[in-house]
Every structure is written in C-alpha cells, then in structure tokens.
C-alpha positions in Angstrom: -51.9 46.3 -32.1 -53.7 49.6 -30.3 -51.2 51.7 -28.7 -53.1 51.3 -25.8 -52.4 47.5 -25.7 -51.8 46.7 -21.6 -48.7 45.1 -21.6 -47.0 42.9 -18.7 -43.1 41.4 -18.6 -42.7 38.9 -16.2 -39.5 39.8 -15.1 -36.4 42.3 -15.7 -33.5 40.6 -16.5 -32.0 41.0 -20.5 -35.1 39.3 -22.0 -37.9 41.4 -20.2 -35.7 44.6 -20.3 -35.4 43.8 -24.0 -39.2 43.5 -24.6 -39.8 46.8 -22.4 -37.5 48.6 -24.8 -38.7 47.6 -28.1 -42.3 48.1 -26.8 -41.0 52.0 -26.1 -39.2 52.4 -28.9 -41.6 51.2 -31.7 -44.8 51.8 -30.2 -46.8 53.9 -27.8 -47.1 51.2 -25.7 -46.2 52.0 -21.8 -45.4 48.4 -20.5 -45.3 47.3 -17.0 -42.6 45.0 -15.9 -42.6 43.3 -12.7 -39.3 42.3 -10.8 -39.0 40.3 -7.7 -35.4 41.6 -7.3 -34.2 44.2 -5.2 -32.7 45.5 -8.3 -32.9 44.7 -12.8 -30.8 42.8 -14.5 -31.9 39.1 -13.2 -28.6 36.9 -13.0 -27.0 39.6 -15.4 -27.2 42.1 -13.0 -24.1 43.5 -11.3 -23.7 43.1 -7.2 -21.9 45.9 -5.6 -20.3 45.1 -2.1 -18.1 48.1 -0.4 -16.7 49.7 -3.7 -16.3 45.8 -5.7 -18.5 44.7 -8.4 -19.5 41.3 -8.5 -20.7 40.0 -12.5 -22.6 36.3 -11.2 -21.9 33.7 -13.5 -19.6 36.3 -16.2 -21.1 37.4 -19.2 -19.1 38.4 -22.4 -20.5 40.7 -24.8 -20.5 39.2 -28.1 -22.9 38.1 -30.7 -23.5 36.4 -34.3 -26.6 38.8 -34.0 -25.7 42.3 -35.7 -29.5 42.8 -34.5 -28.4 42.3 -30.7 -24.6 44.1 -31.3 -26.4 47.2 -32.4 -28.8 47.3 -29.5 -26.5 47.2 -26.6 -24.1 49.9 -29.0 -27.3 51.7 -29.0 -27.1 51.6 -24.9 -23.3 52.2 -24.8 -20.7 53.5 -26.8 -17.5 51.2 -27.7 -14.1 52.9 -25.7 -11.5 53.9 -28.5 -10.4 56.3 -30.9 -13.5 57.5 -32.5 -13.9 56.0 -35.9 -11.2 53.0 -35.4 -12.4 49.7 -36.3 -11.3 46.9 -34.6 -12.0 43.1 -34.7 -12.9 40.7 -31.5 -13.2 37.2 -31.6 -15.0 34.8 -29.7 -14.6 31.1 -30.0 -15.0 30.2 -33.9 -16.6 34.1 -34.3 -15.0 37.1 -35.8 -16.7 40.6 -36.4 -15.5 44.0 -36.8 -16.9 46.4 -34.8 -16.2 50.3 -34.8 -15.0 52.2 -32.2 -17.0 55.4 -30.8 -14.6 57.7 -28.9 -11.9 57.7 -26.1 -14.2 58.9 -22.9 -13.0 56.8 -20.6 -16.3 57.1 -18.2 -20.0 57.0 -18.0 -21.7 54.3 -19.5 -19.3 53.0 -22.0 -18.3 49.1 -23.2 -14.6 48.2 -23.2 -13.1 45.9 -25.3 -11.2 43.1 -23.1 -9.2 40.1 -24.0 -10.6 36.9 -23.7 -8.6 34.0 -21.7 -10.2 31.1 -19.8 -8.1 28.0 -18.7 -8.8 24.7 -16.6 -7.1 23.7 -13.9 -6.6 19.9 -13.6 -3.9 18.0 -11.8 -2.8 21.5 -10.5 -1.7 22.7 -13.7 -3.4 24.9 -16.1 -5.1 24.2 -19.8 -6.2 26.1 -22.5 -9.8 26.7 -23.0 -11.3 25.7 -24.9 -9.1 22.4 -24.7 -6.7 22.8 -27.4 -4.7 19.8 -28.6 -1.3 21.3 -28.5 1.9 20.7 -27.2 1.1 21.8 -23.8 -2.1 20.3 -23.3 0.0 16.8 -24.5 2.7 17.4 -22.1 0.6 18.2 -19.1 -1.4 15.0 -19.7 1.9 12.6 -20.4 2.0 10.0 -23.0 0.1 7.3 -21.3 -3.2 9.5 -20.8 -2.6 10.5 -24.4 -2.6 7.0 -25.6 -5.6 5.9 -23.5 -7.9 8.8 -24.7 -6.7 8.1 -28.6 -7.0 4.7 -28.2 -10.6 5.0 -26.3 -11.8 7.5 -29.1 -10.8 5.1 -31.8 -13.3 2.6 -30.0 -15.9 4.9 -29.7 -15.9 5.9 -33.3 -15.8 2.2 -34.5 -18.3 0.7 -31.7 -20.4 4.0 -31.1 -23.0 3.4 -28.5 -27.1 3.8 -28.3 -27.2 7.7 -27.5 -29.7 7.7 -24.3 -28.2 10.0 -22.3 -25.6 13.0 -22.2 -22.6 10.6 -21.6 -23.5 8.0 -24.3 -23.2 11.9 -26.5 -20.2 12.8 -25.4 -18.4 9.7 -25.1 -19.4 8.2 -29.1 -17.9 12.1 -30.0 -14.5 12.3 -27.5 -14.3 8.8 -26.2 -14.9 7.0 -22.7 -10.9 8.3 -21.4 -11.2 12.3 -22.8 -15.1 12.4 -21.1 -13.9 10.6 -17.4 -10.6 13.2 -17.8 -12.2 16.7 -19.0 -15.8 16.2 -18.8 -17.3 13.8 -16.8 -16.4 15.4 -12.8 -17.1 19.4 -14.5 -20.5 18.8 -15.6 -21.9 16.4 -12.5 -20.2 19.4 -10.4 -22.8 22.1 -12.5 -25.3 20.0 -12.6 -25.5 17.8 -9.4 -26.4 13.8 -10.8 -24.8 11.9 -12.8 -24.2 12.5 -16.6 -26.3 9.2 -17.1 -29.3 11.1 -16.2 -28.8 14.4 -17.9 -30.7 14.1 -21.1 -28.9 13.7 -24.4 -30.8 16.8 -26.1 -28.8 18.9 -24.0 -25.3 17.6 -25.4 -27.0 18.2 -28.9 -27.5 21.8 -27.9 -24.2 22.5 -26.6 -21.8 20.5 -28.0 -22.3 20.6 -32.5 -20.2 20.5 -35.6 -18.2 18.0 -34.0 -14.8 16.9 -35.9 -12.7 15.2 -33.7 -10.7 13.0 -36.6 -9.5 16.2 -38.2 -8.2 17.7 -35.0 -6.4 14.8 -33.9 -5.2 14.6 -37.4 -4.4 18.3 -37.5 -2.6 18.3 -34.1 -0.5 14.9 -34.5 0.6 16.2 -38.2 1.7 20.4 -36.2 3.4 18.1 -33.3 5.2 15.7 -36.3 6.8 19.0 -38.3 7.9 20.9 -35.1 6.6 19.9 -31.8 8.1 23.4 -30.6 5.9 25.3 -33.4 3.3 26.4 -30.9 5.1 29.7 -30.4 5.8 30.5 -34.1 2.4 31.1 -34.9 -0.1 33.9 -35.3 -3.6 34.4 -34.6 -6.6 36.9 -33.6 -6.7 37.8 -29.7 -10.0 36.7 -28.8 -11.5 39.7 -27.4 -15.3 40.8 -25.9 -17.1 44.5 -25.3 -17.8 44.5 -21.5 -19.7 47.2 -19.8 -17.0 49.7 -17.9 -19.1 48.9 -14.4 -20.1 44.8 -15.1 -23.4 43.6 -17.4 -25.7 45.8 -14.9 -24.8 48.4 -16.0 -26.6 47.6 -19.7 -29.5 46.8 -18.1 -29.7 49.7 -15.5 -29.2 51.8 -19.0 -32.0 49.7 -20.8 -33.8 49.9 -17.6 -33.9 53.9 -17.1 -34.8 54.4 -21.1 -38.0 52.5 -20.4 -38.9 54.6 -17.5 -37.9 57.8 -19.3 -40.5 56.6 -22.4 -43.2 56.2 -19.9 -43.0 52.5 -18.8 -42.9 51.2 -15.5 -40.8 48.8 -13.4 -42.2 47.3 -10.1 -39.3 46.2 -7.9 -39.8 43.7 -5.0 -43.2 42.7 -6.5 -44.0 39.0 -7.5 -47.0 37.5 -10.1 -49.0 35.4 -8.1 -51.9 34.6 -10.3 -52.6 35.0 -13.5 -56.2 34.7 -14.5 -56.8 32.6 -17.6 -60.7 33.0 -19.6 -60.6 30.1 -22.2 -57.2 30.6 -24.3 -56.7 34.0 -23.2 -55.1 35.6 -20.0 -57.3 38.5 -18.4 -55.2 39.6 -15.8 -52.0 39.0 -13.4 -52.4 39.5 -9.4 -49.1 40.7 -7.9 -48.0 41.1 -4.5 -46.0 44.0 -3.7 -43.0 44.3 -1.3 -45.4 45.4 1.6 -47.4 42.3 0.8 -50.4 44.6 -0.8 -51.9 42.5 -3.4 -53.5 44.1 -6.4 -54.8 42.7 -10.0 -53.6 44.3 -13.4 -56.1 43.6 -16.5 -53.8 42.9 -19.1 -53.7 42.4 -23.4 -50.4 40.7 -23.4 -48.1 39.2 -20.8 -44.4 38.3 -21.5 -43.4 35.6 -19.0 -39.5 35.0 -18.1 -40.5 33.2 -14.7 -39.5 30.1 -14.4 -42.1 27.7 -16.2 -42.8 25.8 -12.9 -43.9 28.9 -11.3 -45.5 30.1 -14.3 -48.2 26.9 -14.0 -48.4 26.9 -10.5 -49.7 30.4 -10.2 -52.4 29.3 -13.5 -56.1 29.9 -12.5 -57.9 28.3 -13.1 -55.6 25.7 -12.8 -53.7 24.1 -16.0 -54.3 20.3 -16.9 -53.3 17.5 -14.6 -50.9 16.5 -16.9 -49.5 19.9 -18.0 -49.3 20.1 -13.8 -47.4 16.8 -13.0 -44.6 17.9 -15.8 -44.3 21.6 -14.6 -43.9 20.4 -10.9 -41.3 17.8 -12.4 -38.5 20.6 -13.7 -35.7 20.6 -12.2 -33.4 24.2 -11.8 -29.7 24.2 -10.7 -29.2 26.8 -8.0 -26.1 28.9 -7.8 -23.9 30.6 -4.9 -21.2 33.4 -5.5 -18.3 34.1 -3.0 -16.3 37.5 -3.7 -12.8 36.9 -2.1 -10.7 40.4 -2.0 -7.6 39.4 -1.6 -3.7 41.0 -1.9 -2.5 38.8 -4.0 -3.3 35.3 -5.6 -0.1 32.7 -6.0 0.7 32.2 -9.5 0.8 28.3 -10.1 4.4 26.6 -10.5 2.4 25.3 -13.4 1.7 28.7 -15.3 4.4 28.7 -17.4 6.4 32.1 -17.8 4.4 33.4 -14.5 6.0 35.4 -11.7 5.1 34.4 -8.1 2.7 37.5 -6.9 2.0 38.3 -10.5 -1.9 38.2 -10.9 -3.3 35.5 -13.4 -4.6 37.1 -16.5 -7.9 35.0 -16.4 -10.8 35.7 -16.8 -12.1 33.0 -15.1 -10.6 29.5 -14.9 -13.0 26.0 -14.6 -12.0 24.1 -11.5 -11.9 20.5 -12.4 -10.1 19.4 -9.4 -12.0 16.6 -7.5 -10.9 17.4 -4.1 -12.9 20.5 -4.0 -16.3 21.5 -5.1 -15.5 24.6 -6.0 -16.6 25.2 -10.0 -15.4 28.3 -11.2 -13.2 31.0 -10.3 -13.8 34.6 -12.1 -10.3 37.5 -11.5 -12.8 40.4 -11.5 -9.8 42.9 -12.6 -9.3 41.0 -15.8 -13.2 41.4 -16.7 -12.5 45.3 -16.1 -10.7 47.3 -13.5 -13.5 49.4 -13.2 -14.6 46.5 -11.1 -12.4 46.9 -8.3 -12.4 49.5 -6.0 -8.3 49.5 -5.5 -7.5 47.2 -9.0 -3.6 47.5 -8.3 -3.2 47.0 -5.1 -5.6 44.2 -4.5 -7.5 41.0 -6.4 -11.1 40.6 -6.4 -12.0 37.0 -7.0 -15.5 35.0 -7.8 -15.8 31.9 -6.5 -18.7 30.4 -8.1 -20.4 26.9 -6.7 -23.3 24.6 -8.1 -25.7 23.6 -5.8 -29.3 22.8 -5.1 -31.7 24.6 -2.4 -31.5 22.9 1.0 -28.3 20.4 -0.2 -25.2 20.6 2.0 -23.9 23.8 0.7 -27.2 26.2 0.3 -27.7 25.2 3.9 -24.5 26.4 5.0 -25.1 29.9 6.9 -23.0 32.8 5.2 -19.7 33.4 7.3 -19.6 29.6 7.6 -20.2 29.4 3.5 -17.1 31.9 3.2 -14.5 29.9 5.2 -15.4 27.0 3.5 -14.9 28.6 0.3 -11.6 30.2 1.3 -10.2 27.1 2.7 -11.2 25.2 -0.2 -9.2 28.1 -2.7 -6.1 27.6 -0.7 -6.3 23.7 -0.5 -5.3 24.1 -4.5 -3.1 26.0 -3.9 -4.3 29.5 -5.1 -4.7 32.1 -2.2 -2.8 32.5 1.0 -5.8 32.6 3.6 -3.5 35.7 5.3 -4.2 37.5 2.5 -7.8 38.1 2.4 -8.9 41.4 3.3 -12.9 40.9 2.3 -15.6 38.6 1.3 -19.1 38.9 0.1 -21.8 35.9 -0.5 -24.6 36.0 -3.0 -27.1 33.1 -3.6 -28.9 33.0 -6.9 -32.4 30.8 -6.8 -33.0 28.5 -10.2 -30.1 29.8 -12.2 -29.7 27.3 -14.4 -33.4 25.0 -15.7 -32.2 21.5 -15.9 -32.3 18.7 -18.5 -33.6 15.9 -16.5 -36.3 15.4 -14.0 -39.6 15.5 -15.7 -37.9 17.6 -19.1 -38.3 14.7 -21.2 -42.3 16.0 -21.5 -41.4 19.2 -21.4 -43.3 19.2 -24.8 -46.9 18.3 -23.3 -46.3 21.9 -21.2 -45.0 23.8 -24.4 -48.0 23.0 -26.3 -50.6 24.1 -23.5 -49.1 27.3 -23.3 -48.5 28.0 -26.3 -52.0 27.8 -26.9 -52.8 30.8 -24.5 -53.0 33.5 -27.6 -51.5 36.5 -25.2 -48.9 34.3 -23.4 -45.0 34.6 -24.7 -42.6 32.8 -23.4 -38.9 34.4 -23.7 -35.4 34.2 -22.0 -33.7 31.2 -20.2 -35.9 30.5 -17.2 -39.1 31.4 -19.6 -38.6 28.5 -21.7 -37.1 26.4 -19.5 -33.7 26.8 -22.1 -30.4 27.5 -21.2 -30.1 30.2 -23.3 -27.1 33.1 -23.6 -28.5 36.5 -22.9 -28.3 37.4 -26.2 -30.3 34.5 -26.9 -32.7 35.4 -24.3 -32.9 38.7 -26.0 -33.9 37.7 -29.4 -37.0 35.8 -28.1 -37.9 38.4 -26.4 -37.2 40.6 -29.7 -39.7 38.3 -32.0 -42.1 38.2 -28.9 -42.5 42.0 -29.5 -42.8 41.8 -33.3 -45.3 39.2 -33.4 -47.3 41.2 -30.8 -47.1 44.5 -33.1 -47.4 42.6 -35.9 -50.8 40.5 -35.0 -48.8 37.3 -35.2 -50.0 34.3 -32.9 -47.2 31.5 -34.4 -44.2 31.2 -31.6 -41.7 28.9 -34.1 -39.3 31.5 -34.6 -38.9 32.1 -30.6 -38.7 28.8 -30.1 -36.5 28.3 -32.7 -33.8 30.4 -31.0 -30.4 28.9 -30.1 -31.4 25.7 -32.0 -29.0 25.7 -35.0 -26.3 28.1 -33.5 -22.8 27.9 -34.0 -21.6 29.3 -30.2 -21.1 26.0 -28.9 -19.2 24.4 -31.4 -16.5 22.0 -29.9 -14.1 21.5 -32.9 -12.2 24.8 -34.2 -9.8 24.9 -36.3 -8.4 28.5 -36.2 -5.0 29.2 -37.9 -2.7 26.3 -36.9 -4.2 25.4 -33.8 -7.6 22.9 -33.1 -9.4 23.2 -30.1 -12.3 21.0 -27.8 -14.5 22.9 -26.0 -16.7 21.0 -23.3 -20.4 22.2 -22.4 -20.3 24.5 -18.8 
C-alpha cells in the first residue's frame, strides 16, 4: 500500500476512530473521516447537559481481546497505585490488568464494580438471572414449578427452531421465556419474538446448560438454602473512562488530528461513485450544504448498510436494492432525570430509604410501563455528575421506532411522560426532580427481521467492491460490542496495508464469542443471562 493511499471512514464512532488510528500509527497514511454528528464517538459518545454526562445505551470497558485492552490503555492510563495489578471480571471473563498511577484527573480509566439487576413484580433480581435463593423466593414456588416443569417439556418435546422464541423456549422453556424474556425483548425490539429471526438468539445466547444449573442450584438450595451468604467470589468489575466512553474517543479522535488526519464534522456521504468493482470517489455534503467530491483508494463504511446502497451510483442491483431497502433499525431515546434522591425499593433487601441504588443500570421488565432501562450515572463514575453527593443523575433509556407513538412525542412532553412513568413503579418522587435532558439516537440498533433473512445476497455484492470495507455495528448490519466493532475495523486496516482483498476474518467477528454466554457456573453460584 503507497503511503499516499486516499483513504475515507465512513463515520467516527469506535470502529472508524479505530481505523483512523491504526492508519496513523502504522502508516503515513493521512485519512479522512467523515461524521454526520455534531461531535465523535457515534452512540459511544458522551452527551454533556449543564455539568452531567450522559453515556447512551452504557458501555463497560472490557474485553477477551488483549489486542483491544491494550489500545484503549494506550489512550488512557488505569487509576491506581502504579505497578498494582488487579483483576476484573465480566460475566464468565477474568483478566488481570495492571495499574498505571494514582492521578486522579485527565484522561484516565477507573476501575468500577459491575452490578445490574431486573426489576419484575416490583422487586429486584440478579443479573444475569441467577438461580439462587432469592431469585426462587421472589418468584414463589408455583412459578418455580411451572418454569421447571415447562423446561422439562421443552427439552423432551423441543420444537422446529424458526424463529427467536422457538430458540429460547427449546433452551429455558415456554414459562422462564413468557416470565424473563418474552415482554424485555418485544420492548427492545418492537414486534413480536415470532418474527425476530432465530440467528440472532444463536448470536447472543450460546454454550447453553440449563440441566447443570438447575442441577447445581436445587443440589446448593438441598445442603443449605441459607448458603448464599457464605460464599466467596470475584467482584465483577470494568475500566470506565473518568468523564463517560467519549472521552476514549475524543482521545483517539485528537491523536488522528495531531498525526495529520482529518475529521469532517456535520458532513454526510451522499454518493459514492462506483467504476466496475472499484469505488472512485465519495460526494459529501457539508454542514452549510456545500457539496464537494473526494477521489478516494479505499473507503471504510460504518453507515448503515441501507444508506450505504442507496447513495450507490450507479445504482446497485435490483435485488441487492429490494433487500437493503428491507432492513430494519431499532431507534433509541435517552431521558437524563437529575433528581435528589431515588426511593430505595421495599424490595432491595438490606437498603435504606433515601440510600441511592448501587446499580449500574437495572432492565425494566415491568409491563405497565415502557420504559427499558434505567442507568444511575454516579455508579458508572462520579465524575459524571456535576454535584454526585448531593444529587442522582438517572438514564432513562426507551426503544422505539422513527415516527411510532413515542419518537413523535415533542421533547418537554417526552420528559413528563418519562417521569411519570419512573414514579408509577415506584422509583422517584416527581418533587424531586431538579433537571431533565432528552437525546434521540437514529438506527441504534440494525434489526434481525424485515428483509435480514437475505441479508446475504447484499453481503456478497459488496463485498465484491475490492476498496469497499465494511466494519462496526451499523456497517455490517451486526449488533456488535464496540470492541467488536473495533476489531473489524482493525483487520480492515491490515488487509488494506497488507494487499489483502478476502473479508472472512472481519466477518468472522463476534461469531464464536464467549460474551454472551447464558449458563455460568462461577464458584457456587449459576446464572441465566437473557439477550438485551
């Protein structure tokens, strides 16, 4: 590859920011990115509203990768006493990492404790569901028996896997999926589980084992049912930038500027000119609405694939068209709620009322609302907050589709809603809210239905455009993690420098990974993790 090579990214969120550092770092290639965002970082960026940080959607620093751990240490420095090692855990992963100093400031990662729970039936479960002794008593004996009973069913009578609820119910049974995942998922994604394709349980949900936790569990609860409190285990804990995920990216973001790249804010692709296999150029429209063409060697897309074949000229097969036009996107709305105080459930065992809940976010599964998630920004970091003792910052996070009921809903009428709906459960006293903020995120999540089932037939035609790499979530029309996102964009770069024209190992990202596993077995405990 010349060092002159003209390369664009499509996009600055983790995967093009990724590309448009490796391209710095090992080359002498200057690469252009272009963002339509007011600001980098895509849905990983951090929102700042009168001194509060708002992280969309929460994003834990962790990896399997020592690859992608290494390049955000690269960015920022681990808090702690320099030369301590300590170990952090996330979900069935453990890794050591080494501490870099105590400053305090600046751009630095923390490491934070992990702690998610649901609430369901006004009380509050472990997540990932663990079968315990309080997940059995919350439930009572009679939902107990029904979801054993219903799983022994499904495992002798499994059923033809056609969809994402045949999945889940032949691995948890027809009573665990209508209690824990059933109402969650429809609420992320909008239609019925009977229409969400099956491949996405398969990439979420693996190494299933449900025999051996029930097994596991029923055998703990048979020697001591009180024995939940006797045992030890790893804190699960995460590296978190000290000012929200932005912050890594604004970092990544200013090293690419400082090695001679460039960033275009506020400027969108609106053509990209194809010759034969190859594409010549991308047209962009800037924020003014100037329009001007860049010749180009290489182009990194992370736009969403449906954009990505409607801005094709000439245009891309009729066929390649119909199934582009076809994907579907979840969209994604994000209420910040500063508040004095949030009620501690009756429910929270060994809580206070007034004391703040030490999640980091809890999953909403209550039916009454629609509300899906709800993030405690202190917990994430403090750093977050503009006054973190004296107040509460909350994310209330809702699923939704451009134009539907809720996107339509103008902003101050968006944040009562979402206010009301917190203290309908029980969670905030309305009094108490001191500030609100609303942001809307546009095709957060690319969906597993509509027109995905051929999403093969638009794969192939672009993979056969030899300058043309797709990375990150929205690229490949994958819901990745941004780690995932940034190893695609990682082998993007090294088959680029390299001369390589195969795309297997991007695609082959987040296909055999061990994240999403729903069956651990960690010390004496077993857990169930859902897909969210």
């Amino acid at each position: 590859m010349q060092n002159s090579a003209r390369i664009v990214a499509i996009g600055a969120g983790p995967a093009g920011l990724t590309a448009g550092l490796e391209l710095i770092r090992r080359s002498d290639i200057k690469p252009l990115l272009i963002e339509a965002d007011t600001q980098v970082g895509g849905i990983s960026k951090t929102v700042v509203h009168r001194g509060n940080r708002m992280d969309l959607g929460g994003h834990r620093f962790f990896s399997k990768s020592d690859w992608v751990m290494d390049w955000w240490r690269s960015l920022m420095p681990i808090v702690g006493r320099d030369g301590e090692a300590v170990r952090i855990q996330y979900h069935q992963q453990s890794r050591q990492v080494r501490l870099d100093g105590e400053r305090a400031q600046g751009d630095v990662m923390l490491v934070r404790p992990r702690l998610s729970r649901i609430y369901y039936l006004r009380r509050l479960f472990d997540y990932p569901l663990k079968l315990n002794w309080t997940t059995l008593s919350n439930l009572g004996a009679r939902r107990v028996a029904r979801i054993m009973a219903s799983y022994a069913r499904a495992r002798t009578l499994p059923r033809p896997e056609r969809n994402l609820e045949d999945f889940i119910i032949n691995r948890f049974g027809a009573e665990l999926y209508r209690t824990f995942f059933k109402d969650y998922t429809e609420k992320v994604w909008g239609v019925p589980c009977q229409e969400i394709s099956a491949e996405w349980g398969a990439q979420r949900i693996k190494g299933l084992s449900v025999t051996a936790a029930l097994k596991h569990a029923a055998g703990r609860l048979l020697r001591n049912a009180a024995a939940s409190t006797q045992h030890t285990s790893l804190i699960e804990q995460f590296l978190y930038p000290r000012l929200g995920p932005g912050q890594m990216w604004e970092r990544a973001a200013q090293e690419i500027i400082a090695g001679g790249g460039t960033i275009l804010l506020q400027t969108r692709v609106v053509r990209l000119r194809r010759q034969d296999n190859r594409i010549t150029a991308v047209e962009i429209e800037e924020h003014d609405g100037q329009r001007r063409t860049v010749e180009v060697d290489h182009v990194i897309s992370t736009m969403p694939v449906k954009d990505l074949i409607a801005a094709m000229d000439p245009p891309a097969p009729q066929e390649v068209q119909r199934v582009a036009q076809g994907l579907l996107y979840r969209d994604f709305m994000t209420v910040g709620v500063l508040v004095r105080r949030i009620k501690r459930s009756p429910a929270d065992q060994g809580g206070r009322s007034g004391e703040r809940l030490p999640d980091n976010w809890i999953y909403v599964q209550e039916k009454d609302v629609r509300l899906g998630r709800l993030q405690i920004f202190n917990n994430w970091s403090p750093d977050l907050v503009a006054d973190p003792n004296g107040t509460v910052w909350l994310g209330l996070e809702y699923f939704c589709n451009i134009g539907d009921d809720l996107w339509s809903m103008d902003d101050e009428a968006f944040q009562r809603f979402a206010i009301q709906e917190l203290a309908s459960i029980d969670l905030i006293d309305p009094a108490d809210v001191l500030d609100t903020h609303l942001v809307r995120v546009e095709k957060a999540y690319p969906a597993y239905f509509g027109s995905y089932r051929d999403f093969g037939i638009v794969r192939r035609w672009l993979d056969g455009i030899s300058n043309l790499w797709l990375v990150g979530r929205n690229g490949m029309h994958r819901y990745n993690n941004q780690d995932h996102s940034m190893l695609t964009a990682k082998l993007a770069v090294d088959a680029i420098l390299g001369g390589d024209v195969t795309r297997e190992a991007i695609w082959a990202v987040n296909l055999d990974d061990e994240y999403h596993e729903t069956i651990e077995q960690r010390g004496d405990r077993a857990t169930i993790q859902r897909p969210a």
